[in-house]
N, C-alpha and C positions, 0 to 999 in steps of 0.2 A: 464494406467499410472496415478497416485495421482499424483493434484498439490503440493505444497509444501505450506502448512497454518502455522502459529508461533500465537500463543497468547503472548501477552507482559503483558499487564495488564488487570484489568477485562472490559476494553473498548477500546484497544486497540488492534487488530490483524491483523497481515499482512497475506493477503490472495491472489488468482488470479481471477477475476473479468471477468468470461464467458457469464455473462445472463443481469448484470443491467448498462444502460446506466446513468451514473455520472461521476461528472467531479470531477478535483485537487482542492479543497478549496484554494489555493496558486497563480498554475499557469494554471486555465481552461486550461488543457489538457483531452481532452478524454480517457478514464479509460477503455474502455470496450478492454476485451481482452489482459488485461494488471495487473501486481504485484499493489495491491493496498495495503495503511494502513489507517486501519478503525479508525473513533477517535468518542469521545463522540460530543454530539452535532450535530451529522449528519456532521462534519467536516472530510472529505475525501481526503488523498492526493495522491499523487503518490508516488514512492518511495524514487525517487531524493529528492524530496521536505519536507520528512518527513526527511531527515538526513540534511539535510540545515537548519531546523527550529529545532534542537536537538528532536525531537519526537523519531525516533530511534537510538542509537548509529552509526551503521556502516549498509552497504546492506549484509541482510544473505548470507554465500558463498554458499549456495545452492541455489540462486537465482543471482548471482552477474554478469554471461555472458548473463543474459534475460532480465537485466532492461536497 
């Protein structure tokens, strides 16, 4: 089974986050084993936190009953 990865822009991609222990740049939540959106700067958030903060529009529906 493929997770589900989306590139948004060329520093920006939401991916699923199996192997590296990092937290939400927003709301310190644990990331590991979780939809993550990657941002320049080493600025990492969760998914909730990247649609509260407009980073992404809406949660992709191919991920929408996991986050």
């Amino acid at each position: 089974m493929s997770m589900f990865r989306q590139r948004i822009t060329n520093h920006r991609k939401i991916f699923f986050n199996y192997t590296r222990d990092i937290v939400c740049f927003s709301c310190k939540q644990d990331l590991h084993d979780s939809y993550t959106v990657s941002g320049n700067r080493g600025k990492t958030r969760c998914v909730p936190c990247a649609v509260k903060f407009h980073i992404i529009d809406e949660i992709p529906k191919e991920i929408e009953g996991e986050v």
